[in-house]
MIGU-339946 format. One record per residue (C-alpha): residue number from 1; x, y, z; residue in one letter. Coordinates in steps of 0.001 Angstrom, whole numbers, plus 500000, padded with zeros to 6 digits. Layout:
N
<seq: NUM	X: X	Y: Y	Z: Z	type: A>;
...
end
This chain:
369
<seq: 1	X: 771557	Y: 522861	Z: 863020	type: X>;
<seq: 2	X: 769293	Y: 520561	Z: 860380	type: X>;
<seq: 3	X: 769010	Y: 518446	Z: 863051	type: X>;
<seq: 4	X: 767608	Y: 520760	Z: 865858	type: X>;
<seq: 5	X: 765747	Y: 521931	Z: 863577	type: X>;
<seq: 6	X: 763635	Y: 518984	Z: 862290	type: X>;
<seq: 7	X: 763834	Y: 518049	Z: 865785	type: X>;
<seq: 8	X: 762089	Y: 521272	Z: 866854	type: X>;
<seq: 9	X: 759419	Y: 520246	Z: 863977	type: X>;
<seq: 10	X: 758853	Y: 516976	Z: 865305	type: X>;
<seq: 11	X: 758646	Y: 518332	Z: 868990	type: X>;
<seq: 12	X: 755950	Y: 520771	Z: 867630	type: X>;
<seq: 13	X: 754011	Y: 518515	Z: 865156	type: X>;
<seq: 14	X: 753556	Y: 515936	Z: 868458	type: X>;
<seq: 15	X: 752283	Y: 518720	Z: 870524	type: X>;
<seq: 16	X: 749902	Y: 519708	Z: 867643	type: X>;
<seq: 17	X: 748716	Y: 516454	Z: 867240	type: X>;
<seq: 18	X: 748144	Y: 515829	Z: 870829	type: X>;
<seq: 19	X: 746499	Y: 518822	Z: 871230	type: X>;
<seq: 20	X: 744541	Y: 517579	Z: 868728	type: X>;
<seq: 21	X: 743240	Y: 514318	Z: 870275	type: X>;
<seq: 22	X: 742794	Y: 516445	Z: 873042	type: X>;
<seq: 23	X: 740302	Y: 518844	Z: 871833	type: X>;
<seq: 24	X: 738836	Y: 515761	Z: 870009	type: X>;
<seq: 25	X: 738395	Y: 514245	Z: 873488	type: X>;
<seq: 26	X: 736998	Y: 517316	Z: 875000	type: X>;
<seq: 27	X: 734123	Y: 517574	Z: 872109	type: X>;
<seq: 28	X: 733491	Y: 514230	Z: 872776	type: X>;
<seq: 29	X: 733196	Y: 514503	Z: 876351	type: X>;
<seq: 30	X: 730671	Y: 517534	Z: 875654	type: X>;
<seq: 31	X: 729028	Y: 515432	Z: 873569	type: X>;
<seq: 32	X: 728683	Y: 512608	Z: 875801	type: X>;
<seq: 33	X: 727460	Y: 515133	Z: 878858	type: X>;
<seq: 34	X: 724850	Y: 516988	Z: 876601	type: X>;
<seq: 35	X: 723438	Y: 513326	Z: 875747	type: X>;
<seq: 36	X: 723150	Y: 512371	Z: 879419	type: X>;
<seq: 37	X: 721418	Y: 515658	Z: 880500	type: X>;
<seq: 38	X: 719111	Y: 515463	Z: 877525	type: X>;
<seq: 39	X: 718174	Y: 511520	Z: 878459	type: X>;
<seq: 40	X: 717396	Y: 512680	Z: 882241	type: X>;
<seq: 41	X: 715163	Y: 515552	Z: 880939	type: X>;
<seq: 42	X: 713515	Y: 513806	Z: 877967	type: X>;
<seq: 43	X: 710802	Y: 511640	Z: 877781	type: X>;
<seq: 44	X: 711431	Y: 508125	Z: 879016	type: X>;
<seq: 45	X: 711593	Y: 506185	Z: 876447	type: X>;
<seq: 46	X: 714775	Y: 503378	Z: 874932	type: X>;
<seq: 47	X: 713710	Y: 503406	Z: 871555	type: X>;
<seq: 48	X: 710981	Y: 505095	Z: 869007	type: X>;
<seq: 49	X: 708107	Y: 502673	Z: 867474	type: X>;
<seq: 50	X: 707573	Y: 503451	Z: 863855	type: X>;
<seq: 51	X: 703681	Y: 504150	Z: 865002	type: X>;
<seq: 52	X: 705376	Y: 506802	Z: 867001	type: X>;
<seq: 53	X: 705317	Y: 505534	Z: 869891	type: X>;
<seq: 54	X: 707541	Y: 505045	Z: 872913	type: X>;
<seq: 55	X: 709485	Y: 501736	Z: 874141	type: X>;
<seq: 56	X: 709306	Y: 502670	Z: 877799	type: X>;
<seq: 57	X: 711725	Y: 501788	Z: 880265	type: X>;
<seq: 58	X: 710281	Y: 501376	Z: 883605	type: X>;
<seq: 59	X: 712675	Y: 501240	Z: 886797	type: X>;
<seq: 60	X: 709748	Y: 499184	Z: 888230	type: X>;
<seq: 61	X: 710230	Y: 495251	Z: 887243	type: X>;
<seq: 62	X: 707418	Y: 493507	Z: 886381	type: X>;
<seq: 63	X: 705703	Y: 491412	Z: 888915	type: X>;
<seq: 64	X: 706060	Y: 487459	Z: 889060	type: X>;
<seq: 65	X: 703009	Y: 487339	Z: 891008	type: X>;
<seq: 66	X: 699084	Y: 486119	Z: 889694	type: X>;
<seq: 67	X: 697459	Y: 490114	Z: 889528	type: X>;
<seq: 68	X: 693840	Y: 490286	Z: 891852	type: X>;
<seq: 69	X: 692611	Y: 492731	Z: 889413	type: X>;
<seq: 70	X: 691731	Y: 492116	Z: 885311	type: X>;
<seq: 71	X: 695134	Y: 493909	Z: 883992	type: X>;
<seq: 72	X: 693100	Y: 494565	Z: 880875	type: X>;
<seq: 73	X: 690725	Y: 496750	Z: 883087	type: X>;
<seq: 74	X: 692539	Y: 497971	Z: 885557	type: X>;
<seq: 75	X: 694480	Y: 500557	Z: 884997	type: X>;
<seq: 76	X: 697434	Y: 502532	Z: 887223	type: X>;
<seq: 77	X: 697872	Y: 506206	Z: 887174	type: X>;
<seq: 78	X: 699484	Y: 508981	Z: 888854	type: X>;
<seq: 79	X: 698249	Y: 513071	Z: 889773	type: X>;
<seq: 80	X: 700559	Y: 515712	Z: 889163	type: X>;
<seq: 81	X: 700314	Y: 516716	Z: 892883	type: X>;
<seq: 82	X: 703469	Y: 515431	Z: 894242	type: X>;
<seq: 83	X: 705445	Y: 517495	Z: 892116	type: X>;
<seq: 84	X: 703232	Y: 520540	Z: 891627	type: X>;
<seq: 85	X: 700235	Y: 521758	Z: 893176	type: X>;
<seq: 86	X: 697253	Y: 522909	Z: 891140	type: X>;
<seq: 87	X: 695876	Y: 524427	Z: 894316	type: X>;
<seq: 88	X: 698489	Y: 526705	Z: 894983	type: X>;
<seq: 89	X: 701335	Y: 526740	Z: 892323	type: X>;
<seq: 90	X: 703890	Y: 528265	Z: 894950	type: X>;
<seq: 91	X: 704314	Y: 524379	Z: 896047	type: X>;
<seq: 92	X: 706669	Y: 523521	Z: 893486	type: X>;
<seq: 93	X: 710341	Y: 523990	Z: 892801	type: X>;
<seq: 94	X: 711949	Y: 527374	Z: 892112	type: X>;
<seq: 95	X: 712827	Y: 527154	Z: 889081	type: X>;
<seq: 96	X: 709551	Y: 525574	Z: 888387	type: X>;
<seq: 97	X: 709066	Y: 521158	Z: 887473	type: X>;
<seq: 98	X: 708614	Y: 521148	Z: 884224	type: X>;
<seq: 99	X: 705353	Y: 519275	Z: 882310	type: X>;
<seq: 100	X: 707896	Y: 517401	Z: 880691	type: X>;
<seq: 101	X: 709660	Y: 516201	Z: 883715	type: X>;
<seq: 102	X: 706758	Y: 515515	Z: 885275	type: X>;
<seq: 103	X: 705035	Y: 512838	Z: 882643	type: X>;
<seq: 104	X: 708853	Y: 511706	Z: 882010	type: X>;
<seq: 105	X: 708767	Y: 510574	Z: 885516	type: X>;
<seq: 106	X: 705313	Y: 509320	Z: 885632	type: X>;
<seq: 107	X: 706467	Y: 507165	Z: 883024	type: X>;
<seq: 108	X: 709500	Y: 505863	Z: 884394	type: X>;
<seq: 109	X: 707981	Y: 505200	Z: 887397	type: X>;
<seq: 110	X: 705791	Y: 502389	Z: 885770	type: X>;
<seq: 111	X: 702545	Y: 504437	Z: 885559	type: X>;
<seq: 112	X: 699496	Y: 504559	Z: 882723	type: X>;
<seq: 113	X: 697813	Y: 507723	Z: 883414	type: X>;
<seq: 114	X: 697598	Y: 510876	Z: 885483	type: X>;
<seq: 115	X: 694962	Y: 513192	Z: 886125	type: X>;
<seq: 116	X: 694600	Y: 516374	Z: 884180	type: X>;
<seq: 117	X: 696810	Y: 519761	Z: 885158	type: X>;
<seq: 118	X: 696639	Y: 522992	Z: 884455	type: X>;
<seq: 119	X: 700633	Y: 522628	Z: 884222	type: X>;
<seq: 120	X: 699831	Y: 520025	Z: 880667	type: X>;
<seq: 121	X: 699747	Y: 521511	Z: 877561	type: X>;
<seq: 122	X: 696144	Y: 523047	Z: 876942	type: X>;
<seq: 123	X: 696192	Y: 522473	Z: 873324	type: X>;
<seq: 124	X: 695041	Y: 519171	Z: 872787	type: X>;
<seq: 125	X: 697285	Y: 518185	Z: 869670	type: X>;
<seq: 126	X: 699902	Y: 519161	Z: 871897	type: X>;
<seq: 127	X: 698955	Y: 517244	Z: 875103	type: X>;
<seq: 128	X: 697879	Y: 514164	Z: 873521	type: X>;
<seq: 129	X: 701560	Y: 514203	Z: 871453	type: X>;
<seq: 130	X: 703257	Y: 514349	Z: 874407	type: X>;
<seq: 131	X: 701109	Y: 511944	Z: 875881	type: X>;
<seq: 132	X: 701428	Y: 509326	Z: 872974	type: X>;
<seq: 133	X: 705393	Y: 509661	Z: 873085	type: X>;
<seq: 134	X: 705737	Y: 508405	Z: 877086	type: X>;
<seq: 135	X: 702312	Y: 505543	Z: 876369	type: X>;
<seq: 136	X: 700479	Y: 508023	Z: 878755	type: X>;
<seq: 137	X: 696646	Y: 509106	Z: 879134	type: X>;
<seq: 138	X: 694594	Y: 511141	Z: 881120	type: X>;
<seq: 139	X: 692655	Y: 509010	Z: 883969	type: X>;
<seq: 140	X: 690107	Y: 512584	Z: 885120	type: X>;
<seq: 141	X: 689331	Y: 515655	Z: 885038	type: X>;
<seq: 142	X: 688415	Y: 517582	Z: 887542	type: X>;
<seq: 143	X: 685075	Y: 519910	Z: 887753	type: X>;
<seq: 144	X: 684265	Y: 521584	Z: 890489	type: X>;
<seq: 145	X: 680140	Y: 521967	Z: 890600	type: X>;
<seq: 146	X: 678225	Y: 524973	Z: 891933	type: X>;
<seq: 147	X: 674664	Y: 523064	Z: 892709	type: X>;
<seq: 148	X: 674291	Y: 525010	Z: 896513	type: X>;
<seq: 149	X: 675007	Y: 528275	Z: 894924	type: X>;
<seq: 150	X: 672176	Y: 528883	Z: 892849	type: X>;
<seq: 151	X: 673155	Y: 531468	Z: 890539	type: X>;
<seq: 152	X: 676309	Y: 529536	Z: 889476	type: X>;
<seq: 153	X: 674339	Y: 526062	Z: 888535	type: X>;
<seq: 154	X: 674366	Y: 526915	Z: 884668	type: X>;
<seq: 155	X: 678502	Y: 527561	Z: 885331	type: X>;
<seq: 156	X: 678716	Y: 523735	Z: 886039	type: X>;
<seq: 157	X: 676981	Y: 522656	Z: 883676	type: X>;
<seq: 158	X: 678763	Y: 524131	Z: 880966	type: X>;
<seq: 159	X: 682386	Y: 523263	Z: 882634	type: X>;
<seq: 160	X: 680683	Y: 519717	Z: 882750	type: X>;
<seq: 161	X: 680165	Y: 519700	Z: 879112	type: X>;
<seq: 162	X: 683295	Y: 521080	Z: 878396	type: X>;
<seq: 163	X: 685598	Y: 518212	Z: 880551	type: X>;
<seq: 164	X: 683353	Y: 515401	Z: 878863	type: X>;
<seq: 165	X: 684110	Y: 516953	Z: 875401	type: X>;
<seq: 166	X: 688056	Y: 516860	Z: 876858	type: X>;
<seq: 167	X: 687856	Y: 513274	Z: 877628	type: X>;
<seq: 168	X: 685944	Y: 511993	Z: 874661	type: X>;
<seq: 169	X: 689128	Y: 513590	Z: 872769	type: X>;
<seq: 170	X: 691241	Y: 511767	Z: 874912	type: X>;
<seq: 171	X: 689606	Y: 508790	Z: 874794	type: X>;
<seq: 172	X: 688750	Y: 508397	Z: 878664	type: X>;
<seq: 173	X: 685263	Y: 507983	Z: 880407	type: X>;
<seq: 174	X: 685812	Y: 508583	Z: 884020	type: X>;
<seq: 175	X: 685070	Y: 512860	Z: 885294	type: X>;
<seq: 176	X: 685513	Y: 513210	Z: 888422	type: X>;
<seq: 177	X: 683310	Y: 516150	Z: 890345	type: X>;
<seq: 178	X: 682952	Y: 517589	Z: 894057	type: X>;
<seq: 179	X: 680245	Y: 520123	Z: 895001	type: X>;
<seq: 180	X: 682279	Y: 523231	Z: 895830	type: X>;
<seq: 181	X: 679523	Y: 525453	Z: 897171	type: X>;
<seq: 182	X: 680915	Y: 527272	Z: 900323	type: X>;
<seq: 183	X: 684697	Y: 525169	Z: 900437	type: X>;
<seq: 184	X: 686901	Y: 526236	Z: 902114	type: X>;
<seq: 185	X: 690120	Y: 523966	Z: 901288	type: X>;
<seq: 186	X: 691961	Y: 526550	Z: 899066	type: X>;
<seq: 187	X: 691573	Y: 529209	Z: 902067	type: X>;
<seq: 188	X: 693143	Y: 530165	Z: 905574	type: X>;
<seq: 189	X: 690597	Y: 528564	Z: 907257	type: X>;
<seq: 190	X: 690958	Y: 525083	Z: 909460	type: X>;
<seq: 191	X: 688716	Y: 522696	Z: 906930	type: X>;
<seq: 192	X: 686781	Y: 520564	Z: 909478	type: X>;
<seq: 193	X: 685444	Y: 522716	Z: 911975	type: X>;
<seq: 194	X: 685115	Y: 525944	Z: 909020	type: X>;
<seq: 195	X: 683365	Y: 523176	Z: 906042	type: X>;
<seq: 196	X: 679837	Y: 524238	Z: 904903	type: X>;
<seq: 197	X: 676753	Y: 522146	Z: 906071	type: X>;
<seq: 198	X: 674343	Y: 522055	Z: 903527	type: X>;
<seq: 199	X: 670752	Y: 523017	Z: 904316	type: X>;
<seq: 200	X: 668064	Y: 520310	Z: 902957	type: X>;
<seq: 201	X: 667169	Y: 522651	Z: 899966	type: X>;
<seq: 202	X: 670882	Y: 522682	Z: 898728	type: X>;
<seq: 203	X: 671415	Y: 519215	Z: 899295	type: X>;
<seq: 204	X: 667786	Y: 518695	Z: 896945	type: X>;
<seq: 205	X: 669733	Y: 520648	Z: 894480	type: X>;
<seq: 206	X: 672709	Y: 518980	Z: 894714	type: X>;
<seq: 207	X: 671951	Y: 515323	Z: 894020	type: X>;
<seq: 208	X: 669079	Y: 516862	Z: 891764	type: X>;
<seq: 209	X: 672073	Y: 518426	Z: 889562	type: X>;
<seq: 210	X: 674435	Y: 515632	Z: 889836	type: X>;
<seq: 211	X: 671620	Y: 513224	Z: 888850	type: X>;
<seq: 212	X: 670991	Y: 515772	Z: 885578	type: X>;
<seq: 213	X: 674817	Y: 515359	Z: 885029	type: X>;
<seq: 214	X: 675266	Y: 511826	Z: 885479	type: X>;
<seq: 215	X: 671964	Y: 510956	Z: 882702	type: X>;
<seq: 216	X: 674281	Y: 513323	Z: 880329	type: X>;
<seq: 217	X: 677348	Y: 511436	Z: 880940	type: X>;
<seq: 218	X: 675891	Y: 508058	Z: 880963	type: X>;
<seq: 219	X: 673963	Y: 508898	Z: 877149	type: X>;
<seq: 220	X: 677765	Y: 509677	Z: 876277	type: X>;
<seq: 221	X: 679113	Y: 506571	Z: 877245	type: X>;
<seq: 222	X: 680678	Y: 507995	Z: 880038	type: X>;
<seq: 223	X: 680550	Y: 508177	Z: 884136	type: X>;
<seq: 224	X: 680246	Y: 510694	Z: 886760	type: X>;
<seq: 225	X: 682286	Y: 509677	Z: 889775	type: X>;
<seq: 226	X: 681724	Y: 511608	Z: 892766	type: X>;
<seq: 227	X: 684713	Y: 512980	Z: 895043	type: X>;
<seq: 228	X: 683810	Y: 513541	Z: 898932	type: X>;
<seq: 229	X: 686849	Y: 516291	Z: 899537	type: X>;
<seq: 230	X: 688089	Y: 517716	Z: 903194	type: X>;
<seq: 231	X: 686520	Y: 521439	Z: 903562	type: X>;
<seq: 232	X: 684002	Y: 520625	Z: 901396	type: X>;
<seq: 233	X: 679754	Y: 519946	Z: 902408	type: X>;
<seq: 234	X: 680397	Y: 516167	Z: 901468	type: X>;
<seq: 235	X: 683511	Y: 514887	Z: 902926	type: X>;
<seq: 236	X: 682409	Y: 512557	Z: 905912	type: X>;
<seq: 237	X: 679921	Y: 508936	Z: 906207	type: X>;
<seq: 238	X: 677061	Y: 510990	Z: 906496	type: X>;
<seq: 239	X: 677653	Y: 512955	Z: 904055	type: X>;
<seq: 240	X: 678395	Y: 509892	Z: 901753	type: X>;
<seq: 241	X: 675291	Y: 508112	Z: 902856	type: X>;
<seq: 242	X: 673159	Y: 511123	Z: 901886	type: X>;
<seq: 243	X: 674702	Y: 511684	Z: 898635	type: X>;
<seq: 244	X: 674662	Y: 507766	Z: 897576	type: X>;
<seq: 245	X: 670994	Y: 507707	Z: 899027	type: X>;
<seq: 246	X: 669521	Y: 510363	Z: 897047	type: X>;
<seq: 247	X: 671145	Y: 509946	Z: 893741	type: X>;
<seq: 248	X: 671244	Y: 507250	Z: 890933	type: X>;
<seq: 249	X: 673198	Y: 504358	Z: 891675	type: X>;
<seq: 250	X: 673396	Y: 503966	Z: 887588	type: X>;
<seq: 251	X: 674133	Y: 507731	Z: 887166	type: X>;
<seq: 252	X: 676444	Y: 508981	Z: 890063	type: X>;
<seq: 253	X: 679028	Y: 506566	Z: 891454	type: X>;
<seq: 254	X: 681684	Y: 507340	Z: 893725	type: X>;
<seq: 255	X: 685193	Y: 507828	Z: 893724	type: X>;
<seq: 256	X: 687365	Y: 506249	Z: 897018	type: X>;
<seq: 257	X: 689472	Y: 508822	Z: 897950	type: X>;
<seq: 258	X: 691438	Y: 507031	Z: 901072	type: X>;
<seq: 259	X: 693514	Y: 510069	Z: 902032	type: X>;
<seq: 260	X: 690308	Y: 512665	Z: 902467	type: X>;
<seq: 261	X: 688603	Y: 509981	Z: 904293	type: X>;
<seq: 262	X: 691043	Y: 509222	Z: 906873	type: X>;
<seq: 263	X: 691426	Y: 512876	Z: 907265	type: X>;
<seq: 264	X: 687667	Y: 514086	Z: 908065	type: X>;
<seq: 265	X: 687952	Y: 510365	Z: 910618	type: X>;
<seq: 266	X: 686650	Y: 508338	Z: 908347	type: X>;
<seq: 267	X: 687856	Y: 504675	Z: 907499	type: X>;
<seq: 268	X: 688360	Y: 503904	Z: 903737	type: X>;
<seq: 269	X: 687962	Y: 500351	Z: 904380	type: X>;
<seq: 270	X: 684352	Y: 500340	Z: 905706	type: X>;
<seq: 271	X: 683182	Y: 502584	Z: 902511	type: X>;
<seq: 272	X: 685083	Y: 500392	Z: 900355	type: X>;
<seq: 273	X: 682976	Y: 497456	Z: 901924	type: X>;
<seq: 274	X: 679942	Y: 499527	Z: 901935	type: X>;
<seq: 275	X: 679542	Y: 501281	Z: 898541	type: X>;
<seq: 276	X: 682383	Y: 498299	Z: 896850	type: X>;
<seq: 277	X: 679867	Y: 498088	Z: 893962	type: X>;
<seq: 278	X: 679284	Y: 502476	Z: 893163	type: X>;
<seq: 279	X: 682804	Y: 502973	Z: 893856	type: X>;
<seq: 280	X: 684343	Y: 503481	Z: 890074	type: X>;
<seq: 281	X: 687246	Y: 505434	Z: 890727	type: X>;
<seq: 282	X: 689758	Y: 505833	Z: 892896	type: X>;
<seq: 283	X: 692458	Y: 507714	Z: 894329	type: X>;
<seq: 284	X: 695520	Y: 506205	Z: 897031	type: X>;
<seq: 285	X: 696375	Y: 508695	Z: 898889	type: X>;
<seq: 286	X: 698258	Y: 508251	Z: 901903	type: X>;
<seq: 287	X: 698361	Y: 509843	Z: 905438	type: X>;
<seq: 288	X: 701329	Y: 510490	Z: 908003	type: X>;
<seq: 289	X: 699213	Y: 510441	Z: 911301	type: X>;
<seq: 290	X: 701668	Y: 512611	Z: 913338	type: X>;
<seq: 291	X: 701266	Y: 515605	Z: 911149	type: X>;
<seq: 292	X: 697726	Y: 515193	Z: 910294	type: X>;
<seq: 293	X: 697682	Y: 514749	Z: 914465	type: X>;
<seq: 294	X: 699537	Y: 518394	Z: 914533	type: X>;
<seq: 295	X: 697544	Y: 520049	Z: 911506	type: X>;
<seq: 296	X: 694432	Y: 519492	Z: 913319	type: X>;
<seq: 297	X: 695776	Y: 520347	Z: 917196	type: X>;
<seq: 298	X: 696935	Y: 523386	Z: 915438	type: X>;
<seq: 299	X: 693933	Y: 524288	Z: 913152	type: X>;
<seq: 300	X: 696381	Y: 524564	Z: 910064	type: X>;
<seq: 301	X: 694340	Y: 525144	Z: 906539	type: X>;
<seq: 302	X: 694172	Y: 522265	Z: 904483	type: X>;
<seq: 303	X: 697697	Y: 523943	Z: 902326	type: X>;
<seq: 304	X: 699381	Y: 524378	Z: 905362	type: X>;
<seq: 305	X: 698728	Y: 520733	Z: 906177	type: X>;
<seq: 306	X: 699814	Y: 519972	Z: 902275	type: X>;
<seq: 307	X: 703021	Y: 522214	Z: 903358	type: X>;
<seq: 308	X: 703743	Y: 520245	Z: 906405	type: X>;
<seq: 309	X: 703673	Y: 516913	Z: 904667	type: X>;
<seq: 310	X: 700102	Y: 515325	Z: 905928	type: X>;
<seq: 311	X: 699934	Y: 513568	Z: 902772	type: X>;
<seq: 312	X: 702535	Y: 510583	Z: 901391	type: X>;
<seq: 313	X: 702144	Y: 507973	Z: 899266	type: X>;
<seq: 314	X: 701346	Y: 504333	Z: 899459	type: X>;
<seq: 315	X: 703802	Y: 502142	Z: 900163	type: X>;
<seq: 316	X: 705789	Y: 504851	Z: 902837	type: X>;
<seq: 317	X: 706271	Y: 503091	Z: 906080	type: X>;
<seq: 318	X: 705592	Y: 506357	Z: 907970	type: X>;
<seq: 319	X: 701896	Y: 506198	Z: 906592	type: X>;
<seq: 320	X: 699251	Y: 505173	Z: 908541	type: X>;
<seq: 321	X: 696569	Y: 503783	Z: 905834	type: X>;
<seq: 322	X: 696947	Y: 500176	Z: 905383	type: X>;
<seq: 323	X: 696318	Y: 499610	Z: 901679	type: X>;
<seq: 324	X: 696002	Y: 495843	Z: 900927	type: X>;
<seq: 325	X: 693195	Y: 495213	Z: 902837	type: X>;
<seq: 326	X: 691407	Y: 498186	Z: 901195	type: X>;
<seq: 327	X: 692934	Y: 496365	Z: 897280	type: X>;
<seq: 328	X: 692085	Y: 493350	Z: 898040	type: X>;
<seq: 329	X: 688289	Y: 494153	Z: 898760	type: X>;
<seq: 330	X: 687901	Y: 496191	Z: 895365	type: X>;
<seq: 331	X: 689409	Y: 493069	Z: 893634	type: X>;
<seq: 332	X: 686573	Y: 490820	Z: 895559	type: X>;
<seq: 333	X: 684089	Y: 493303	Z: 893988	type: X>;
<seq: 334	X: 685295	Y: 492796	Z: 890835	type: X>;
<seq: 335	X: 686542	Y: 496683	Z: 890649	type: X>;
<seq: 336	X: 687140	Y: 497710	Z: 886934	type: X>;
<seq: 337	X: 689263	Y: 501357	Z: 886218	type: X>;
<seq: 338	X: 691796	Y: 503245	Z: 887671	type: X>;
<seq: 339	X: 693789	Y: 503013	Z: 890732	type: X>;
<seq: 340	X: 695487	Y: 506105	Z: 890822	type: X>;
<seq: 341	X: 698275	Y: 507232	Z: 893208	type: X>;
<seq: 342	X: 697950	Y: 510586	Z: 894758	type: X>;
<seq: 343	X: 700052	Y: 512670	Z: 897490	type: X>;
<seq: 344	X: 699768	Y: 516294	Z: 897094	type: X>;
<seq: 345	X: 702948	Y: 517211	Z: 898356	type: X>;
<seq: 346	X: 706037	Y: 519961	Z: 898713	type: X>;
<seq: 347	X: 708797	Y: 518882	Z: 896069	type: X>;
<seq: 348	X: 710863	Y: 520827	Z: 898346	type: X>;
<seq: 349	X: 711048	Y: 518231	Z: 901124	type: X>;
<seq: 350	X: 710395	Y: 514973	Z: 899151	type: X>;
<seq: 351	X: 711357	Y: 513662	Z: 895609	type: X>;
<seq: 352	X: 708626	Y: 513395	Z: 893564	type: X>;
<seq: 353	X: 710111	Y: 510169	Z: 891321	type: X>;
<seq: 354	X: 711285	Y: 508298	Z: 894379	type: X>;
<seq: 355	X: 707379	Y: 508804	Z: 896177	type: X>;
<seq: 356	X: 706270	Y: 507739	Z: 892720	type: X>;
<seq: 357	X: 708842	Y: 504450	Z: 892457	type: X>;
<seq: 358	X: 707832	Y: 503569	Z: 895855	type: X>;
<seq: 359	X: 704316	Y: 503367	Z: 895458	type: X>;
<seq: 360	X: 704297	Y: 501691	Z: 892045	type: X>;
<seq: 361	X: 706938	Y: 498954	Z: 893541	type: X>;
<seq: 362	X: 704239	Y: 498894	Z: 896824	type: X>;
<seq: 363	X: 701353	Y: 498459	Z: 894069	type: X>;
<seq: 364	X: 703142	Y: 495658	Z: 892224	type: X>;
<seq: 365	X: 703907	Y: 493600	Z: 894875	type: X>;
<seq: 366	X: 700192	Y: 493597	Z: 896434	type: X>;
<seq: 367	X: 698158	Y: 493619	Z: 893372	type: X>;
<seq: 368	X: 700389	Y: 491750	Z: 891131	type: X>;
<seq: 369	X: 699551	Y: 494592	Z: 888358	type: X>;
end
């Protein structure tokens, strides 16, 4: 009876204890899944630096090959656009990409900067925190000037004023600006046959007022760098010529936007060679011909286009801008800033860290950077 009894005991003292190690396995396990969600949602980073900054770890290796551009003034960033739109917020995931996913990934992905979104922290102690933690900055912001529309000319200049106090904060130079008098990219319309055309008064006051804001910017150290845009009433070589013409070639450079030139029928590579030496900023964008083909057949808006997937990155085999050619003349020009990657496109039919992979891995092994 003793016997049975102590056996019993035994019997139930085993089962206790392995129930034991098995709820101690099962916390564990927890444990061990909570840590691996939080690392693929959190910032990415392998250790923090006691200045409070991050020890990235890239998934793009570094590149054994001699860099064409001056890695200390060259710089590689990355727009929000390819995981949210800023144009339409209803291209994005549902539930919505977080701003911490977002410059996670940017930062993973091997990339130094990204342009300015509304989708960032707005308080600046905030931003630039999360900034510091991933070794990000901002590259540009965006204004959008108002020089054909009379009444609104005092409206740019103090959203001008405002984005240069922004990026002295930040410690940037570059503002990027596009006249958006009569644009109609953000509406139904088809943007090449619906874009304004400027009549010779508003084009006076255009490069008159982007003259006025690139003296301001220059006294403040900084540069105005001027964004020809599809749907807008400076998006094609004429345009260009016009606006280079007629404004200060110390004032008002330009920013090479590849994708919006190919678009409008316009090659990148001839007003790289053209304007190599006003060209201070720049944007990769690249273009799938097929749908950009379609968009225009079908007179799609320039979202709808977005929606279809006109835009991809560089270094996708299914685009048709050929990018090294286009590198290798800035780097003959002696091009100092940023080279920054941009694709707006629908999260829902691409993923916004592999686009972002590829084209740093496409950018490392042509520029060596």
């Amino acid at each position: 009876m003793l016997k049975e009894q102590s056996k019993r005991e035994m019997n139930n003292s085993t089962y206790y204890h392995r129930l034991k190690s098995i709820g101690h396995l099962f916390i564990v396990l927890v444990a061990l899944m909570f840590l691996g969600i939080t690392y693929l949602i959190s910032p990415a980073t392998a250790a923090i630096n006691s200045d409070n900054t991050s020890s990235l770890v890239s998934l793009v290796t570094a590149s054994d090959k001699a860099p064409i551009f001056n890695p200390e003034k060259v710089y590689l960033g990355i727009t929000p656009t390819g995981w949210s739109n800023s144009d339409d917020p209803t291209i994005d995931l549902n539930p919505p990409i977080r701003y911490q996913q977002i410059l996670s990934e940017m930062a993973l992905s091997g990339f130094k900067g990204s342009q300015m979104s509304g989708k960032f922290p707005q308080d600046m102690k905030v931003l630039k925190r999360e900034l510091k933690l991933r070794n990000l900055t901002i590259s540009e912001p965006w204004v959008g000037t108002t020089f054909t529309v009379e009444e609104k000319s005092d409206e740019t200049l103090k959203e001008f004023q405002k984005q240069m106090q922004f990026m002295k904060e930040i410690g940037g130079t570059s503002i990027v600006v596009a006249e958006m008098g009569g644009a109609v990219h953000q509406t139904p319309l088809a943007p090449l046959p619906n874009r304004p055309k400027f009549t010779d008064k508003q084009w006076q006051d255009l490069t008159d007022g982007l003259n006025k804001l690139g003296s301001i910017a220059k006294k403040e150290g900084m540069q105005l760098c001027y964004h020809p845009h599809v749907g807008t009433g400076v998006e094609n070589d004429a345009d260009i010529d016009r606006l280079m013409a007629n404004t200060d070639p110390e004032n008002v450079k330009l920013l090479l936007d590849t994708g919006h030139l190919y678009y409008v029928g316009v090659d990148p590579l001839e007003v790289t060679k053209k304007y190599a030496d006003r060209i201070k900023h720049v944007h990769l964008k690249n273009i799938r011909q097929s749908v950009l083909d379609d968009s225009i057949k079908k007179g799609r808006s320039f979202l709808n286009s977005i929606r279809a997937g006109v835009f991809t990155v560089p270094g996708d085999t299914k685009g048709a801008i050929e990018f090294e050619p286009i590198l290798k003349e800035l780097a003959k020009a002696n091009y100092e800033g940023w080279l920054v990657v941009e694709a707006e496109q629908d999260p829902n039919k691409t993923n916004p860290l592999r686009d972002a992979i590829l084209a740093r891995t496409y950018l490392r092994n042509v520029t060596g950077l």
